[in-house]
Structure formats: C-alpha cells, structure tokens
N, C-alpha and C positions, 0 to 999 in steps of 0.2 A: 800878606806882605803888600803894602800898599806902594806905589809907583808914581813916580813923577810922571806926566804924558802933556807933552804937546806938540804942535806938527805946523808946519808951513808948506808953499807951494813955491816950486823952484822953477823956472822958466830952461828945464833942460827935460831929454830923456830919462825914463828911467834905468836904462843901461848906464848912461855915461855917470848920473850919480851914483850908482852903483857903484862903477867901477872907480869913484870919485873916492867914496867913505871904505871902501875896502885896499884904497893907496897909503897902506899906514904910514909908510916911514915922509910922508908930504903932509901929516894933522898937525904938527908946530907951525906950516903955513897957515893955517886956518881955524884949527881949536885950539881956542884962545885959554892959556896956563899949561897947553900940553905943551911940555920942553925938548923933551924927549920922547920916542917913538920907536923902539928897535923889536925886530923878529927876531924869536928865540928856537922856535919850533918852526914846522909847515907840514901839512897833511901830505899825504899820497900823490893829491892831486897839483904840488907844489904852492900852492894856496899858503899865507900865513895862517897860523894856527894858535901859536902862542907869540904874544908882542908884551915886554915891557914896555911900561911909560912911566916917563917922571913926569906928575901934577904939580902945577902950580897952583892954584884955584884958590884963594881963601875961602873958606876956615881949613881946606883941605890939603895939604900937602903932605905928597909921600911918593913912593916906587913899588909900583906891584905891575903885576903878570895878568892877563885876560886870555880868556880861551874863546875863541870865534868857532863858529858853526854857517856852515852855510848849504845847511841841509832845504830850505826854503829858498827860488831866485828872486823873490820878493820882499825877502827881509834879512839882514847881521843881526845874530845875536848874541851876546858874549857875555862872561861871567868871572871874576875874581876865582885866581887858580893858584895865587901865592901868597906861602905865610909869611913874607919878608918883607909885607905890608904892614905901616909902621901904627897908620892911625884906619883904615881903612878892614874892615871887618868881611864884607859885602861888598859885590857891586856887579849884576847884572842890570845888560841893556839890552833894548831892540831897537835900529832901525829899520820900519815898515816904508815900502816905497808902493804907492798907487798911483797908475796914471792917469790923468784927469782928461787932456790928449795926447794928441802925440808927444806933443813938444812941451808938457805939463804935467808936474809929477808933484803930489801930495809927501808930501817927508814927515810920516809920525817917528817920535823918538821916546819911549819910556827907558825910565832910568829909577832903581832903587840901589842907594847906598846906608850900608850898617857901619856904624863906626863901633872901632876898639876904646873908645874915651864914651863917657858918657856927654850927653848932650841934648837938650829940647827936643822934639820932635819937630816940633812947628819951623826950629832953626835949619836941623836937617832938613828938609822938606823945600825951605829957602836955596838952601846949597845948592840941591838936586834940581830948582828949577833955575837957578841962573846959570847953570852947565849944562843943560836942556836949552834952555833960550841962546847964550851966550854959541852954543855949538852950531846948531839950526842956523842960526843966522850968520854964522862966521861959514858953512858949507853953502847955503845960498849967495853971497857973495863971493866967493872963490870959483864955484862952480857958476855963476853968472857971467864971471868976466874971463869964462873962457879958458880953465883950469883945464 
C-alpha cells in the first residue's frame, strides 16, 4: 500500500500541535475542503474516537466516518470506518510529530486513499499529495498565528 508522505516544521510545541490536530470539530478553520467535522463516538478516555466529515477537496468529494487511535503521544492515526462513503474506498493517515527543539516540531503526515470509482494511479497520488500539502500548511498557519 503505498502512502503519500510529506512533513514540514511548525514553529510551536509538540504538545500544542498535538492538541491542535486532535481539535476536530476547529479542521474547517484550517483544513482546507474539510466542511464539516463532527464526533460520533469517543473512547473511554473521553477523547474523540469516531468523527464524521464532509470533503470538499476535488476530485474527492464525499461524507465518511474515521476511527483515531492514540495509542502512540507522538503520533494520530486514523482510518476509514464507514460504508456510507460514497466515492472513498480507503483512507488511513498518520500524523507523526518530532521535536526539533523545544519550540520546533517536525509535522510528518502520510496519507493513502482507495477510491470506489476507478481512477489513474498517478491521479490518485496527486489528490493524496495536495491534501497532504494543502493540510500541513493550512495547520502551520493556524497553529502559527496562535490557534
């Protein structure tokens, strides 16, 4: 299963992004074609657990379910949990957080998505990295100016 992967460096902690990209129902601030954002579930530990979202994103647009894990305090990583996904087949992600210093944190982000439509590879792969790119830098700006 090959993976979109790319990462940038955010001029915060890694607590506060942390606590930044685990603020689901605040990613229409900042991830750009996310519309919507809502908890459906939450773990034990109150945490969310299951979130819909409505995608905007061309070529992708749809409403599915993600399951978060945050069995790792160094990395979210989540995975396609509903069938009421229209074009969207697949889609686990990870973000990995490394701090560089203190006040310096490396943000990697892999992303693979499977579509129910057929499609290029090469096209997919595009998708995946301007929602990769497109995210990264829409969290370094939010979490820049003090989110």
């Amino acid at each position: 299963m090959a993976r979109t992967v790319s990462d940038i460096v955010i001029d915060a902690t890694e607590p506060k992004i942390m606590e930044t990209v685990c603020d689901f129902e605040k990613y229409p601030a900042w991830a750009t074609g996310m519309t919507v954002s809502e908890i459906v579930a939450r773990d034990d530990e109150g945490r969310a657990k299951d979130l819909r979202f409505v995608l905007d994103s061309p070529p992708i647009r749809d409403t599915f379910v993600l399951r978060y894990d945050y069995s790792d305090p160094h990395r979210l990583t989540w995975s396609l949990v509903s069938d009421q996904a229209v074009i969207l087949q697949a889609m686990d992600g990870v973000y990995a957080l490394d701090a560089i210093t203190p006040n310096q944190t490396r943000v990697t982000y892999q992303l693979y998505v499977d579509l129910k439509i057929p499609i290029l590879g090469m096209l997919k792969r595009k998708a995946e990295k301007v929602i990769v790119d497109t995210a990264l830098k829409g969290l370094k700006s939010y979490v820049e100016a003090g989110a």
